[in-house]
Residue frames as a rotation matrix with the C-alpha (Angstrom) as fourth column:
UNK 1
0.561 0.828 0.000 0.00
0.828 -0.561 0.000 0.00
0.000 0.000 -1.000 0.00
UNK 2
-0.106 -0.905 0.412 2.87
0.739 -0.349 -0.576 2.14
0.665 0.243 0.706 -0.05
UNK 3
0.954 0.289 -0.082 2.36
0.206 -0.432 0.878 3.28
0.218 -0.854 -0.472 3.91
UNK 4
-0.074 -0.868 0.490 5.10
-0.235 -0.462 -0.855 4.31
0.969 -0.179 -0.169 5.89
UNK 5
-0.880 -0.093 0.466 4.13
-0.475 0.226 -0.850 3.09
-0.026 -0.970 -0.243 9.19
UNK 6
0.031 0.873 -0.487 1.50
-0.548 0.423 0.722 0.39
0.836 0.245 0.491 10.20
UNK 7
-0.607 -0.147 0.781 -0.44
-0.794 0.064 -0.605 -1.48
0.039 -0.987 -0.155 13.05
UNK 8
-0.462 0.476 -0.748 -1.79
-0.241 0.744 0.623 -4.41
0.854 0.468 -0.229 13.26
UNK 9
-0.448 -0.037 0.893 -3.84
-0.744 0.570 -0.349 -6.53
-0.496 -0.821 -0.283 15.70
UNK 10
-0.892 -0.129 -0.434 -4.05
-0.380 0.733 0.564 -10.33
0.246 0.668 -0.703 14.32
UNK 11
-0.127 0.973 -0.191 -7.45
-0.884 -0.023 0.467 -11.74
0.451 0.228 0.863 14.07
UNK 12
-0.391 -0.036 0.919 -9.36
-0.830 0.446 -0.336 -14.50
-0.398 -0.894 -0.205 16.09
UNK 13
0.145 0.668 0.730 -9.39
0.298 0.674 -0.676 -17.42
-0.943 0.316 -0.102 14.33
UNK 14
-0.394 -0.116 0.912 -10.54
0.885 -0.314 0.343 -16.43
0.247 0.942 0.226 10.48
UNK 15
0.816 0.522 0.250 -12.54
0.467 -0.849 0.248 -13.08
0.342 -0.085 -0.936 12.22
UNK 16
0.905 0.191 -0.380 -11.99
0.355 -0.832 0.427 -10.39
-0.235 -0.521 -0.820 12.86
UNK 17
-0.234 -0.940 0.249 -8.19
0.972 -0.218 0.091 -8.24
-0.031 0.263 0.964 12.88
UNK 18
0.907 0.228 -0.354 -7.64
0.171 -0.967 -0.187 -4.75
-0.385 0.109 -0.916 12.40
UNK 19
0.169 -0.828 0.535 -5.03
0.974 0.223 0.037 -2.47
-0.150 0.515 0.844 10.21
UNK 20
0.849 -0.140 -0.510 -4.05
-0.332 -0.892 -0.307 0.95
-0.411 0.430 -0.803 10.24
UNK 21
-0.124 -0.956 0.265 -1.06
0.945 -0.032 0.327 2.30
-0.304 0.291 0.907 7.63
UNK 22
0.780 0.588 -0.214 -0.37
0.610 -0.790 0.056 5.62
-0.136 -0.174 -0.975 7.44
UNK 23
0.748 -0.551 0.369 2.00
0.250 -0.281 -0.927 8.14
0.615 0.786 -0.072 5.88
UNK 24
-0.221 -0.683 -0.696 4.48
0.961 -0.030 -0.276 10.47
0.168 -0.730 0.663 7.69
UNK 25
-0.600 0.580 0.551 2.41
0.221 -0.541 0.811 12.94
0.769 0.608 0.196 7.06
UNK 26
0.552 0.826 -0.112 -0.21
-0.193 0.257 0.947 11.63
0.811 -0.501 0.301 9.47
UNK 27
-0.786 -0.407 0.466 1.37
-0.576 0.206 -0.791 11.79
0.226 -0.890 -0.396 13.48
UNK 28
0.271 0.881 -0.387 -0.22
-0.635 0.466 0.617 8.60
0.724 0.078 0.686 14.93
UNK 29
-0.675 -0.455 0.581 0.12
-0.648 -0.012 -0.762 7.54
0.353 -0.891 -0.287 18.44
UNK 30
-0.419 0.131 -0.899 -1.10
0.161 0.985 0.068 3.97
0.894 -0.116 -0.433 19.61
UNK 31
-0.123 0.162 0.979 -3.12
-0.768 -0.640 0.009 4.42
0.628 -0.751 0.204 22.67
UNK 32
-0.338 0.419 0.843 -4.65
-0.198 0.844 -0.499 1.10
-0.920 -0.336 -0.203 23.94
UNK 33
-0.246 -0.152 -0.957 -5.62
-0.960 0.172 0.219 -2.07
0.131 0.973 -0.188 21.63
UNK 34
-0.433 0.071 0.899 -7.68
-0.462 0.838 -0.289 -4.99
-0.774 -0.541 -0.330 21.80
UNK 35
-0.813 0.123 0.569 -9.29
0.550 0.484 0.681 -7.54
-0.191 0.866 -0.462 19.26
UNK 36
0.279 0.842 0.462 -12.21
0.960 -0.229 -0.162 -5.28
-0.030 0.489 -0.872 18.37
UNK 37
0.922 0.029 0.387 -10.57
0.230 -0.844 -0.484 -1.47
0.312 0.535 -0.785 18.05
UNK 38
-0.134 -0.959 -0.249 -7.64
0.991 -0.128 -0.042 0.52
0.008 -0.252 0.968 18.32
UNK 39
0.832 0.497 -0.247 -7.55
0.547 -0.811 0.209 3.95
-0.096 -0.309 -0.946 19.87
UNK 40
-0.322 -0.878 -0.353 -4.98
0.927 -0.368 0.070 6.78
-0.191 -0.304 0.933 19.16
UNK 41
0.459 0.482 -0.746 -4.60
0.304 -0.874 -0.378 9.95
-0.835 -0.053 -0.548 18.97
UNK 42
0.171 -0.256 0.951 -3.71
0.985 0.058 -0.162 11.79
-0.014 0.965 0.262 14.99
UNK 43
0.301 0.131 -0.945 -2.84
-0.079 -0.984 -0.162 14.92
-0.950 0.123 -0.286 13.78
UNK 44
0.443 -0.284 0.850 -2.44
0.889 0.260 -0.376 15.45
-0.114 0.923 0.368 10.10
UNK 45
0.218 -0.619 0.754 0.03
0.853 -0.254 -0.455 17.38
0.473 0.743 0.473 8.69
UNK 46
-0.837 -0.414 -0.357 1.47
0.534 -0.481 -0.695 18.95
0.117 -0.773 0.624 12.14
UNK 47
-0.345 0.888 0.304 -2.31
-0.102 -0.357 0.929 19.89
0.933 0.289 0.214 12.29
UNK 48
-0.012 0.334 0.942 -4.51
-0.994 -0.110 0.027 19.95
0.112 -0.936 0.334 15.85
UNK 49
-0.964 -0.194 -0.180 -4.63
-0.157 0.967 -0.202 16.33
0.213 -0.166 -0.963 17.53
UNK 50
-0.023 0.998 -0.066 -7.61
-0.843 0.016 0.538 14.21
0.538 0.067 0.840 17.77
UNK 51
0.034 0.304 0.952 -8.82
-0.377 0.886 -0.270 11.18
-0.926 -0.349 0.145 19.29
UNK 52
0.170 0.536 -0.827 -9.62
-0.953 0.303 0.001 8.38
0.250 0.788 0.563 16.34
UNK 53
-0.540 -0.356 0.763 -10.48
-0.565 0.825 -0.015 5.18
-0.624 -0.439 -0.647 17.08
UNK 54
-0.325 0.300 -0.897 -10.82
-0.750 0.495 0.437 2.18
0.576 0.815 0.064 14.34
UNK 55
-0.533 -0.002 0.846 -12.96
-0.686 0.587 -0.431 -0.45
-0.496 -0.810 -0.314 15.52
UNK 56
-0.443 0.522 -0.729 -14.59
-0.115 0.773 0.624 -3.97
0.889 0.360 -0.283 14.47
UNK 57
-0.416 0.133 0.900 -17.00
-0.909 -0.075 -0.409 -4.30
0.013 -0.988 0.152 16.77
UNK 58
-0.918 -0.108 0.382 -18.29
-0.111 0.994 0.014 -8.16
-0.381 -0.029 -0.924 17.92
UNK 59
-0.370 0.823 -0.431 -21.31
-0.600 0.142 0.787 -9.76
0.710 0.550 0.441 15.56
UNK 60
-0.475 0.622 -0.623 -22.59
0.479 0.776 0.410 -11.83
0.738 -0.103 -0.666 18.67
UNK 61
0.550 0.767 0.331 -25.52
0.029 -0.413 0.910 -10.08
0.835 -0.491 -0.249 20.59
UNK 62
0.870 0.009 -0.493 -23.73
0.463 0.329 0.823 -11.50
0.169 -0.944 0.282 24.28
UNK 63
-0.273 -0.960 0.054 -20.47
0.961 -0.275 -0.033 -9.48
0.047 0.043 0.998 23.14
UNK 64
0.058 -0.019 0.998 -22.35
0.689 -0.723 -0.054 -6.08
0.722 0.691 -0.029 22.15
UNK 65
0.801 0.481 0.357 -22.92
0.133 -0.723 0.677 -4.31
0.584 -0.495 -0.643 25.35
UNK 66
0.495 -0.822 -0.283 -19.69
0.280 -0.157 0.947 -4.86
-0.822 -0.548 0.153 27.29
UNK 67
-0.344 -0.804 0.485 -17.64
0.915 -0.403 -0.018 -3.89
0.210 0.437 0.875 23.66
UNK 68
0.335 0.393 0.856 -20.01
0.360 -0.893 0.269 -0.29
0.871 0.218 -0.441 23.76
UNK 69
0.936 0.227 0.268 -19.80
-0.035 -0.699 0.714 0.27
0.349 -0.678 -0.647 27.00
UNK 70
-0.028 -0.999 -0.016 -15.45
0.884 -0.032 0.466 -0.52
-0.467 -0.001 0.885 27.11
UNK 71
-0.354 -0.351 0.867 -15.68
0.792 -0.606 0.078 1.90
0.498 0.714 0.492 24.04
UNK 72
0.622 0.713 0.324 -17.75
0.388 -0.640 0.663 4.55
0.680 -0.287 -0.675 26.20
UNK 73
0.876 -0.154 -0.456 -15.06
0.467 0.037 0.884 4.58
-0.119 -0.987 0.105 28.53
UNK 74
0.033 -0.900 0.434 -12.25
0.976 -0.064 -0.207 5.73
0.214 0.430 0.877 26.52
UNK 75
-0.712 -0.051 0.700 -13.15
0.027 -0.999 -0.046 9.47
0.702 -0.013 0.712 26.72
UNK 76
-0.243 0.352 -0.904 -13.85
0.952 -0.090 -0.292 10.62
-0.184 -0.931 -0.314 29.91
UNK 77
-0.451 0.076 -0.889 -14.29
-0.113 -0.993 -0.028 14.30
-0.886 0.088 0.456 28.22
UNK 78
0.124 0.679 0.723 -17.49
0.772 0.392 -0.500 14.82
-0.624 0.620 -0.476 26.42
UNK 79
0.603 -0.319 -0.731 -15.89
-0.439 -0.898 0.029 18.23
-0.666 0.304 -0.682 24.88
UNK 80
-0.235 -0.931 0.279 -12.74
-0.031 0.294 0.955 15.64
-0.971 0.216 -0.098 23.45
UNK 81
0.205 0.210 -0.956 -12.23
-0.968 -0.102 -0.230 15.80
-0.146 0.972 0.182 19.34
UNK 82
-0.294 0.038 0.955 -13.26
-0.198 0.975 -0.100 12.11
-0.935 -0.218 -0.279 19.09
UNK 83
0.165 0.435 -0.885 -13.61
-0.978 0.186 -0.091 10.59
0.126 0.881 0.456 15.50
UNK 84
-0.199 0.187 0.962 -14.78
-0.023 0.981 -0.195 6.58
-0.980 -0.061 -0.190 15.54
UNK 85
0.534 0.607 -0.588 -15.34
-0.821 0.206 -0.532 4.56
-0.202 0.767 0.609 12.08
UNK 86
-0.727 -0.676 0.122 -15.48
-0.670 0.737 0.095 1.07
-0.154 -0.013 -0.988 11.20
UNK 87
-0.301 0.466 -0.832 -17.40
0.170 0.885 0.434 -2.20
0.938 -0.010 -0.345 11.48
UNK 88
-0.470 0.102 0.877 -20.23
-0.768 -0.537 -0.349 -1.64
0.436 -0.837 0.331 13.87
UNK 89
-0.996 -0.088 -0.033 -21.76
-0.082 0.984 -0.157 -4.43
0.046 -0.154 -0.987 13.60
UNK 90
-0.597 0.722 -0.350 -25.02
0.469 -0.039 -0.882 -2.96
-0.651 -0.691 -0.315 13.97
UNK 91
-0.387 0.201 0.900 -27.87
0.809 -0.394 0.437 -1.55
0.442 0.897 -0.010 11.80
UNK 92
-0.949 -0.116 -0.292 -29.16
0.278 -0.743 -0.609 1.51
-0.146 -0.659 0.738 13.06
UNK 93
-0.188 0.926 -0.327 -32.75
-0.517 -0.377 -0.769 1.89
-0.835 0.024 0.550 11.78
UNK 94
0.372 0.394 0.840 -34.90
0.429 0.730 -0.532 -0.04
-0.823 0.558 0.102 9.11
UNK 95
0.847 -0.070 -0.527 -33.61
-0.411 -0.716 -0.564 2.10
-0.338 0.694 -0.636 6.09
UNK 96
-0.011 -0.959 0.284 -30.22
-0.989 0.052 0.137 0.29
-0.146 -0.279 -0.949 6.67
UNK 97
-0.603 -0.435 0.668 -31.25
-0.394 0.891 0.225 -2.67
-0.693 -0.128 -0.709 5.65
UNK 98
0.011 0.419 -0.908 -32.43
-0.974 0.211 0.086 -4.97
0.227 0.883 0.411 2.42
UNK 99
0.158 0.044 -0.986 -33.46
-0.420 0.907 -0.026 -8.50
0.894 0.418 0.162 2.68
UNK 100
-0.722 -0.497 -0.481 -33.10
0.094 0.618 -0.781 -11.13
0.685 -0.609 -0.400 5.65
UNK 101
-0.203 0.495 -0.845 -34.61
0.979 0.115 -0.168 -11.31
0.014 -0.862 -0.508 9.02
UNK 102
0.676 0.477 0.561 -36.28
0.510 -0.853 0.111 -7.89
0.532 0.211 -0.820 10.12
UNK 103
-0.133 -0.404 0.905 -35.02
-0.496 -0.763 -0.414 -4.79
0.858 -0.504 -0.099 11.69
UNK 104
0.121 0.535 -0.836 -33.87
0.677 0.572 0.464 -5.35
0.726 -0.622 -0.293 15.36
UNK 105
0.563 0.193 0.804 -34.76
-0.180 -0.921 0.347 -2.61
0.807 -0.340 -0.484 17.40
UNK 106
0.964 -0.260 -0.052 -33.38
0.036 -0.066 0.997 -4.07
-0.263 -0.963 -0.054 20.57
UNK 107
0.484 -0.804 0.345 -29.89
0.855 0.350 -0.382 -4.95
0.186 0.480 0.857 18.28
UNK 108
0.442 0.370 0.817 -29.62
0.738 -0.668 -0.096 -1.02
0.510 0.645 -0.569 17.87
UNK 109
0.819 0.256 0.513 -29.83
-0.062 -0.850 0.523 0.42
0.570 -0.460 -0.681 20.94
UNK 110
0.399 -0.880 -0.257 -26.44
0.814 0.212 0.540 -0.52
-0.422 -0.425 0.801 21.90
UNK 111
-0.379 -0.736 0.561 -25.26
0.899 -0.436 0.037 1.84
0.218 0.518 0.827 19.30
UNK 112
0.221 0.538 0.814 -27.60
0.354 -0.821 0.447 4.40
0.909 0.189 -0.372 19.75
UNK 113
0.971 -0.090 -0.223 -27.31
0.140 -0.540 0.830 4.57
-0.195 -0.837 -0.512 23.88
UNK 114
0.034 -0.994 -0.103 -23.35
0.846 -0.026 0.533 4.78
-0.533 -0.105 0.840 23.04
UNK 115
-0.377 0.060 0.924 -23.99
0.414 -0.882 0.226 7.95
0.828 0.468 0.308 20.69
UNK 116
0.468 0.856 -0.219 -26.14
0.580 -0.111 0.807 9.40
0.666 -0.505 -0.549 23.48
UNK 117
0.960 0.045 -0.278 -24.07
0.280 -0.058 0.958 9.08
0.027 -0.997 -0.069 26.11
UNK 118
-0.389 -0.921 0.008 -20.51
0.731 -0.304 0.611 10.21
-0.561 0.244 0.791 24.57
UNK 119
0.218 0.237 -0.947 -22.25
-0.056 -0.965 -0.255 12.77
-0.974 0.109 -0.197 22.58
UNK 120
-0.898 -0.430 -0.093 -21.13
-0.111 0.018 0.994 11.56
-0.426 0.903 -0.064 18.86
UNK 121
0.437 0.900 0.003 -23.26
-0.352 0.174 -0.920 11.83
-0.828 0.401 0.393 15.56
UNK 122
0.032 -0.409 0.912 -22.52
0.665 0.690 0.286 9.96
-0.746 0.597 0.295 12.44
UNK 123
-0.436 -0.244 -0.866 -21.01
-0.167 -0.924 0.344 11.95
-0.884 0.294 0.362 9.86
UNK 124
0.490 0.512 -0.705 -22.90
-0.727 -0.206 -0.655 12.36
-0.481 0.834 0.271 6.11
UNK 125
-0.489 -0.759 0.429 -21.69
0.040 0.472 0.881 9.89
-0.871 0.448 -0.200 3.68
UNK 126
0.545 0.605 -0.581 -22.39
-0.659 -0.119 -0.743 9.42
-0.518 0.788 0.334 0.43
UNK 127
-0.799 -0.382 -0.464 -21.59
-0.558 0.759 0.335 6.39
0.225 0.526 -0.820 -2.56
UNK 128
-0.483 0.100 -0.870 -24.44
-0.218 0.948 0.230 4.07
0.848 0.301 -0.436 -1.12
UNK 129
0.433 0.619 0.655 -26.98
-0.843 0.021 0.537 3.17
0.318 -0.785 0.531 1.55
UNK 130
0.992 0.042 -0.119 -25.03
-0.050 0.996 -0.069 -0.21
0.116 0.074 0.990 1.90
UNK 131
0.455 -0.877 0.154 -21.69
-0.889 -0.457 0.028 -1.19
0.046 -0.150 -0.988 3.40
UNK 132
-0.617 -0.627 0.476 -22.06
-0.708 0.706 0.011 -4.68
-0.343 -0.330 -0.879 3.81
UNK 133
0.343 0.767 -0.542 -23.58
-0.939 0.284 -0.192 -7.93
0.007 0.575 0.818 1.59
UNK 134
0.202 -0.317 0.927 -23.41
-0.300 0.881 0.367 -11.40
-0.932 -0.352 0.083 1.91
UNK 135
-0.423 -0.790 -0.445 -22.95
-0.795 0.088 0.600 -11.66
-0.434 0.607 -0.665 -1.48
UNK 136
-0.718 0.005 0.696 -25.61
0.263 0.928 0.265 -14.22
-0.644 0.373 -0.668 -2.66
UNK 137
-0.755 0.256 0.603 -28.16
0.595 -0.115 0.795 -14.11
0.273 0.960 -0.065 -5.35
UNK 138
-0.622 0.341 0.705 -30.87
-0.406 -0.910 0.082 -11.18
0.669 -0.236 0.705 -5.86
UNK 139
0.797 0.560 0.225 -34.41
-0.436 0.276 0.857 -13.57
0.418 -0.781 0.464 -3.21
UNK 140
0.452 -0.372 -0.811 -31.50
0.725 0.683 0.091 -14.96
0.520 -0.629 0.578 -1.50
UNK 141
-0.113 -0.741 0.662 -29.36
0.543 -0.604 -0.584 -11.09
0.832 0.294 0.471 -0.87
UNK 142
0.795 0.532 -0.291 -29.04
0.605 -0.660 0.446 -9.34
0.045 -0.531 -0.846 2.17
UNK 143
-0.258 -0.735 0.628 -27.33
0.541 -0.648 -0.536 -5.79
0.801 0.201 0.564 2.18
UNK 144
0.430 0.415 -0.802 -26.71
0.903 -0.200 0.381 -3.64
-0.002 -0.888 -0.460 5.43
UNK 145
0.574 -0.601 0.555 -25.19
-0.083 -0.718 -0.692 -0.71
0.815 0.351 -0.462 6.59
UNK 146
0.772 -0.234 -0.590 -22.91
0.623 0.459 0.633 -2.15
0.123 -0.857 0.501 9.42
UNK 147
-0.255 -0.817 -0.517 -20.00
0.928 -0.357 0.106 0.84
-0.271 -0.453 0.849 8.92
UNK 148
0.755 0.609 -0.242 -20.07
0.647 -0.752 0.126 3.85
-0.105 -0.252 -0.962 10.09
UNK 149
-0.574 -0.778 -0.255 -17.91
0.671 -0.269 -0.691 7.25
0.469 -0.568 0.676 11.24
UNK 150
0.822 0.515 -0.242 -19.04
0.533 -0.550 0.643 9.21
0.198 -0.657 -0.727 14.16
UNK 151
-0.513 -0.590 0.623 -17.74
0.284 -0.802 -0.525 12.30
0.810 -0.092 0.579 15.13
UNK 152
-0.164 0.073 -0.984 -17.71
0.831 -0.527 -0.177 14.59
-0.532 -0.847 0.025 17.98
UNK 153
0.962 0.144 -0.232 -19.02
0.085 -0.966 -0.245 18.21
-0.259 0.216 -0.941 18.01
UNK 154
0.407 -0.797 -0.446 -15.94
-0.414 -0.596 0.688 19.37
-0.814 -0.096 -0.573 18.84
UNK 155
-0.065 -0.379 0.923 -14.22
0.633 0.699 0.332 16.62
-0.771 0.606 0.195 16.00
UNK 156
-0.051 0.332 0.942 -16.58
0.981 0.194 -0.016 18.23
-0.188 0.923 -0.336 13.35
UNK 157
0.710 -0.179 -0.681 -15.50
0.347 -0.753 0.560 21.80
-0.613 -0.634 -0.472 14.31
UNK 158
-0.369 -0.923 -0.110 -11.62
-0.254 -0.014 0.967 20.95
-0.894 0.385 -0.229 13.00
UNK 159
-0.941 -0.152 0.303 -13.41
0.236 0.348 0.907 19.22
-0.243 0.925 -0.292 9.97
UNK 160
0.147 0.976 -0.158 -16.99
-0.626 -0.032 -0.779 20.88
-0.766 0.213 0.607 8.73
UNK 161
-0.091 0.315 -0.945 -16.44
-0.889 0.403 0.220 19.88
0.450 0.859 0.243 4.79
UNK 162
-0.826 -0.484 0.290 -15.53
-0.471 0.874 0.118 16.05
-0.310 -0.039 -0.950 6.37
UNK 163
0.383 0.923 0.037 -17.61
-0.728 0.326 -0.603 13.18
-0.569 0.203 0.797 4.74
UNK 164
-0.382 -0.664 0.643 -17.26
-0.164 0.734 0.659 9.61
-0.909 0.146 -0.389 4.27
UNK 165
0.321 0.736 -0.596 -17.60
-0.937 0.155 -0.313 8.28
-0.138 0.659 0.740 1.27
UNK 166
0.383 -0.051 0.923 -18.68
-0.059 0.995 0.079 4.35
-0.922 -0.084 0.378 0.61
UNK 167
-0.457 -0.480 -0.749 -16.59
-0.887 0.177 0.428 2.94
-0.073 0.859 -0.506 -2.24
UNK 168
0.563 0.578 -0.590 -17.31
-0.735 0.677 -0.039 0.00
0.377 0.456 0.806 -3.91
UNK 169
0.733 -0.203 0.650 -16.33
-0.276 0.784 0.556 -3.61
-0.622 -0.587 0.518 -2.41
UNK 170
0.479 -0.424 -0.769 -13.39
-0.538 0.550 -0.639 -5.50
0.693 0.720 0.035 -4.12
UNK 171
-0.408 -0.577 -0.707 -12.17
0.162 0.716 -0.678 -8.86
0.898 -0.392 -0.198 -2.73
UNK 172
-0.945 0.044 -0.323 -14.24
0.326 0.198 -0.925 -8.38
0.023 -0.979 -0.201 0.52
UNK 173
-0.564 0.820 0.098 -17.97
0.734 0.444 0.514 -8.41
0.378 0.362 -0.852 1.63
UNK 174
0.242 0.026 -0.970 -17.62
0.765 -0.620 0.174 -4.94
-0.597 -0.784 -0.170 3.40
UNK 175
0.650 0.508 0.566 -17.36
0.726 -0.634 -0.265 -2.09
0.224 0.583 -0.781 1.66
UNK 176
-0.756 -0.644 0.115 -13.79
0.595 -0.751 -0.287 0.54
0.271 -0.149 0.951 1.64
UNK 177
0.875 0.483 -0.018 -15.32
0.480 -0.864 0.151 3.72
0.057 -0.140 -0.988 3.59
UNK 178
-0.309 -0.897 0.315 -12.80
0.816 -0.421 -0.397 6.86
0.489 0.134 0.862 3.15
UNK 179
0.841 0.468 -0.271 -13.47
0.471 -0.880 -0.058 9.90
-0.265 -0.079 -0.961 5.05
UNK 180
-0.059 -0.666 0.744 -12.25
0.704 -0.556 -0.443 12.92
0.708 0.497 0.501 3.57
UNK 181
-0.092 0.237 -0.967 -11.59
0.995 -0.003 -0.095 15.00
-0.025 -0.971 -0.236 5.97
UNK 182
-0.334 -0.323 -0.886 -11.25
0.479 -0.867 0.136 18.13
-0.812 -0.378 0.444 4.41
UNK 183
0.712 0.644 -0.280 -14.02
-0.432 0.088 -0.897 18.38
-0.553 0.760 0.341 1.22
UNK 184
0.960 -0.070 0.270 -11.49
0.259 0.591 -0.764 16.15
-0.106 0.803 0.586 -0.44
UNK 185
0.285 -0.958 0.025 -7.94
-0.576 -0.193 -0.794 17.84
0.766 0.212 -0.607 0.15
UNK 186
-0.589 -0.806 -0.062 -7.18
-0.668 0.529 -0.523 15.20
0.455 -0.267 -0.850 3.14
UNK 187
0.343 0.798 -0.495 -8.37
-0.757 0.547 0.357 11.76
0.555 0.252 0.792 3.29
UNK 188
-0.641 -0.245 0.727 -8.15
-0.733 0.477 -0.485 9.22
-0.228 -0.844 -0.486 6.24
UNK 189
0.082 0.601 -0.795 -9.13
-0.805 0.511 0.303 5.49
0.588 0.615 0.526 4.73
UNK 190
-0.374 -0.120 0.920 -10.39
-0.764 0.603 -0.232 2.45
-0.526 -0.789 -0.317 6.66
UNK 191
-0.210 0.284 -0.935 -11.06
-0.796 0.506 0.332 -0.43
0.568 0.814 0.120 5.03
UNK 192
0.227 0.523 0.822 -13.39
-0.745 0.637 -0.200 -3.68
-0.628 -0.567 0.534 6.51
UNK 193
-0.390 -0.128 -0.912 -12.40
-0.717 0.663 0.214 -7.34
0.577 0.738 -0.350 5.15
């Protein structure tokens, strides 16, 4: 990928993992790290520092509430410039979804009381209502939106233009999300496999 620096944490089993790489450009400081996110803090181009944390969160109901409420705990300052995006695992309202079992409202409100209660909103995106497809034929297809980025006020302050945008899958059933952070002059990519 021609990065200059990179982080890994190694996946459980065939799931999960996580990857940042990042230029020299991009100051990136490792905070804490477990199998489902990684938390540092960034500044781009000797710019202000942020928070950003990259996270897969867990796909089994009995995992969701103790990963939210770990993540809830990171920032103890609801003022902090906090930017999250990744694999939430989670749809967020019927709109977000195409095919399969209904909407589950209770599924949700993990994500939602974690926006609440840290103060983050999910930033615009655009490319696609979909982030994530199993990938089988059209009465057999289900398509979600399972990644996100959220942002702090204070986050979306340093970046007004910022906005992710979904790219098209290749080689993986998740969907590249890029946020640009700056209407398109600086761009901070996560990618879900």
């Amino acid at each position: 990928m021609k990065m200059d620096n990179a982080f890994y944490v190694d996946p459980v089993g065939i799931a999960g993992g996580l990857a940042l790489w990042w230029s020299n450009d991009v100051k990136l400081s490792v905070l804490a790290h477990d199998k489902n996110f990684v938390d540092t803090t960034i500044s781009i181009n000797g710019g202000d520092e942020w928070f950003g944390t990259f996270i897969y969160a867990p796909s089994y109901d009995v995992e969701k509430q103790d990963f939210w409420e770990r993540l809830g705990t990171l920032r103890g300052d609801v003022n902090a410039k906090w930017c999250i995006m990744g694999d939430t695992n989670i749809v967020a309202s019927p709109d977000e979804k195409d095919g399969g079992s209904p909407f589950d409202h209770n599924n949700a409100k993990w994500l939602h009381e974690f926006m609440e209660s840290s103060y983050l909103m999910e930033i615009q995106s655009k490319g696609g209502t979909f982030t994530w497809s199993n990938q089988r034929c059209e009465e057999n297809m289900i398509r979600e939106k399972l990644d996100r980025v959220l942002s702090s006020l204070e986050w979306s302050f340093l970046f007004p233009k910022a906005i992710a945008v979904i790219e098209i899958p290749v080689a993986s059933d998740h969907a590249p999300i890029i946020l640009l952070t700056n209407g398109g002059m600086g761009t901070f990519r996560t990618e879900e496999s």
